[in-house]
C-alpha positions in Angstrom: -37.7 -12.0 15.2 -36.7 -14.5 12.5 -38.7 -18.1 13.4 -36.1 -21.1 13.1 -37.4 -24.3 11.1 -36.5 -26.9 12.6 -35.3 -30.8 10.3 -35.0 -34.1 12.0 -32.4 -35.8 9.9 -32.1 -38.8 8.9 -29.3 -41.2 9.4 -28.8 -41.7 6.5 -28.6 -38.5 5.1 -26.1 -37.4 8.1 -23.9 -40.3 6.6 -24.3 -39.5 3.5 -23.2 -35.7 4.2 -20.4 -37.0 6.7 -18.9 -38.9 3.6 -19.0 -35.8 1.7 -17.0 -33.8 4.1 -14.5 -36.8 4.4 -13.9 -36.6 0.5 -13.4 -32.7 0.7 -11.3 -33.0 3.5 -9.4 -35.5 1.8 -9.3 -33.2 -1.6 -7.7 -30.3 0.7 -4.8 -32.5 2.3 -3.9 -33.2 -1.4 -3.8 -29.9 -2.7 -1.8 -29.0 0.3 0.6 -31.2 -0.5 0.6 -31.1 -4.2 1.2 -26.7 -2.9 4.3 -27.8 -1.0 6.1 -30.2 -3.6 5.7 -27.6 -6.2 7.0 -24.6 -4.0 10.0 -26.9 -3.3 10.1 -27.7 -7.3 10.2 -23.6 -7.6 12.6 -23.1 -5.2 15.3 -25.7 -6.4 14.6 -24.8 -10.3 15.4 -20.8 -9.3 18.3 -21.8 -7.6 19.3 -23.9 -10.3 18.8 -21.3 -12.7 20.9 -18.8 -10.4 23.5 -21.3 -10.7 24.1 -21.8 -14.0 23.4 -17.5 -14.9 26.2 -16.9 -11.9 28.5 -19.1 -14.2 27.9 -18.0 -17.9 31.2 -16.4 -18.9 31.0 -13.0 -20.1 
């Protein structure tokens, strides 16, 4: 049987790592919209691109 230490933590340091998580957190919602607005820049380039190949005279 494994025996479980057991930390009182402080205050402090539960604020401290509660700030921490808040500025990951915050660092995710960015790169999940930073994903989005370049898939969208992807899409509208390839169609773009399809556009003007469909029109090249031959």
């Amino acid at each position: 049987m494994n025996v479980i230490d057991c930390q009182i933590v402080e205050t402090r340091e539960l604020r401290a790592m509660a700030r921490h998580m808040d500025k990951l957190q915050g660092k995710v919602e960015r790169l999940e919209r930073d994903r989005a607005v370049l898939f969208w820049m992807f899409v509208i380039a390839s169609m773009a691109l399809g556009y003007v190949l469909a029109n090249v005279p031959v």
